[in-house]
N, C-alpha and C positions, 0 to 999 in steps of 0.2 A: 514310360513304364507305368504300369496299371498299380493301385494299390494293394493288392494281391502281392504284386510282382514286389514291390517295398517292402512288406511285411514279410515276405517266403525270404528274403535277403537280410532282414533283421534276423530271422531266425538262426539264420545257418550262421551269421554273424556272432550269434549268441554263443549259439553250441561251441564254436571254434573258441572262443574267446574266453566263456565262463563253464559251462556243463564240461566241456573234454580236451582241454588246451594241449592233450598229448596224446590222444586220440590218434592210431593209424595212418598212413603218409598216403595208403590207397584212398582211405576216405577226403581224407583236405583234397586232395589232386582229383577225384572225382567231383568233387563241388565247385573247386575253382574250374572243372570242365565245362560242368553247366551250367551255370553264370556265364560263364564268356560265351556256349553254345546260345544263352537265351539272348544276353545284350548281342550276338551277332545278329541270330533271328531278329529283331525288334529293327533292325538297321535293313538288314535284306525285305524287308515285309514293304516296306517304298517302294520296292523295282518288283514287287511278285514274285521273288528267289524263296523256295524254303530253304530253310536251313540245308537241308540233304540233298537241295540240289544244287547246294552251294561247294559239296567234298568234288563232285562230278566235273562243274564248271573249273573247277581249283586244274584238277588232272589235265583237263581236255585242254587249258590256255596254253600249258606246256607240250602234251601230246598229244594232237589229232589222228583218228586214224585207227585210232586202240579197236578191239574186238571190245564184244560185250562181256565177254570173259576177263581179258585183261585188265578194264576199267571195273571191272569187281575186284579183282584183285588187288589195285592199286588202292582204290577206295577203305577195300575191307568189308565187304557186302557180299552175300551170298547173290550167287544169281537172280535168283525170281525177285529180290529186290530193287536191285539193277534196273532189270527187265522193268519194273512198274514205276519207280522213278524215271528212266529213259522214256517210257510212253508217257507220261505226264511233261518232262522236258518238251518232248517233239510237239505234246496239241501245243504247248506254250510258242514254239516256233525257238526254242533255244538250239537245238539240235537237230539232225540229221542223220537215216541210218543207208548207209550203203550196201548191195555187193562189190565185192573187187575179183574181178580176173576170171566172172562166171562163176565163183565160187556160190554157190546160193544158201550155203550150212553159216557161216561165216558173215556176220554182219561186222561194220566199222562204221564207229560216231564218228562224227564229225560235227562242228561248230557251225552254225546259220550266223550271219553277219550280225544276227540282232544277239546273239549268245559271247560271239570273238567281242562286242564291242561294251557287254555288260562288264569285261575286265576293267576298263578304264574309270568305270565307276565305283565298281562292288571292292579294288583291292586298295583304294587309300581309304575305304571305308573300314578296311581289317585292319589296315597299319594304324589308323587311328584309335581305332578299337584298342590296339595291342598296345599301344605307348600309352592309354587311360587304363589300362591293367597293372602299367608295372611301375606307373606314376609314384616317386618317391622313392624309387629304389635307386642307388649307384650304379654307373655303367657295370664295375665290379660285381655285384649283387647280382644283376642280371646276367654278367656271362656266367656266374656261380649257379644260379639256377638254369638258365641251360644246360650248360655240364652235368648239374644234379641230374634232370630230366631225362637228358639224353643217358646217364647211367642208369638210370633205372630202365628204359628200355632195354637198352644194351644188353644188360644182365637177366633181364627178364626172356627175352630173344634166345638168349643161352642157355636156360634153365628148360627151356623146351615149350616155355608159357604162348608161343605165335607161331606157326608152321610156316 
């Protein structure tokens, strides 16, 4: 981590701790996002993964075969950004676009063996990541914050706030 990178983590440290200690739960949950987004980034930058095409790889280890539509979807990306991370995967050789069945509207990713085998690398890199984020807390603590987490989507889902 860059000194930059030190300093911008003392700050939000700061904030949280002495300027706003009661400060909004979208803000904290926003900062604890990117921190963990940066400390991912900074681990994926060894294999030449960005970040954003680390949501992509996440989707495709589980489901191959997606349309470019439905892996926007899953991701949470509008198309044309899709579209321009997918073409940056494929020069990388991560990826693969297919037709199926003659269809030629209809594109399907697919994994290239050098993409299927960055799992083995890139996901004890996240569990690591994730057990150094929650370092110090009680197994308790942490199903507590799951649960928080996952209610606040829940309710948020409900409210109308994600389509």
């Amino acid at each position: 981590m860059s000194k930059k990178d030190d300093h911008a983590g003392e700050r939000i440290l700061r904030h949280w701790r002495e300027e706003v200690p009661d400060d909004r739960l979208a803000h904290l949950i926003r900062d604890a996002a990117r921190i963990l987004a940066k400390s991912m980034q900074i681990r994926l930058n060894e294999y030449s993964v960005s970040f954003g095409h680390w949501a992509f790889l996440r989707v495709l280890w589980v489901t191959e075969g997606l349309t470019q539509r439905e892996l926007s979807e899953q991701v949470g990306l509008m198309e044309p950004t899709t579209f321009t991370a997918l073409k940056s995967m494929e020069s990388q050789g991560l990826i693969e676009r297919r037709h199926q069945d003659g269809n030629r509207k209809k594109v399907h990713i697919y994994l290239t063996e050098k993409g299927r085998a960055l799992k083995h690398e890139l996901i004890p890199i996240a569990e690591e990541l994730n057990e150094v984020a929650v370092r110090g807390l009680t197994e308790e603590e942490r199903k507590i914050m799951h649960r928080g987490l996952l209610a606040v989507i829940e309710n948020l889902v409900a409210a109308g706030a994600v389509s």
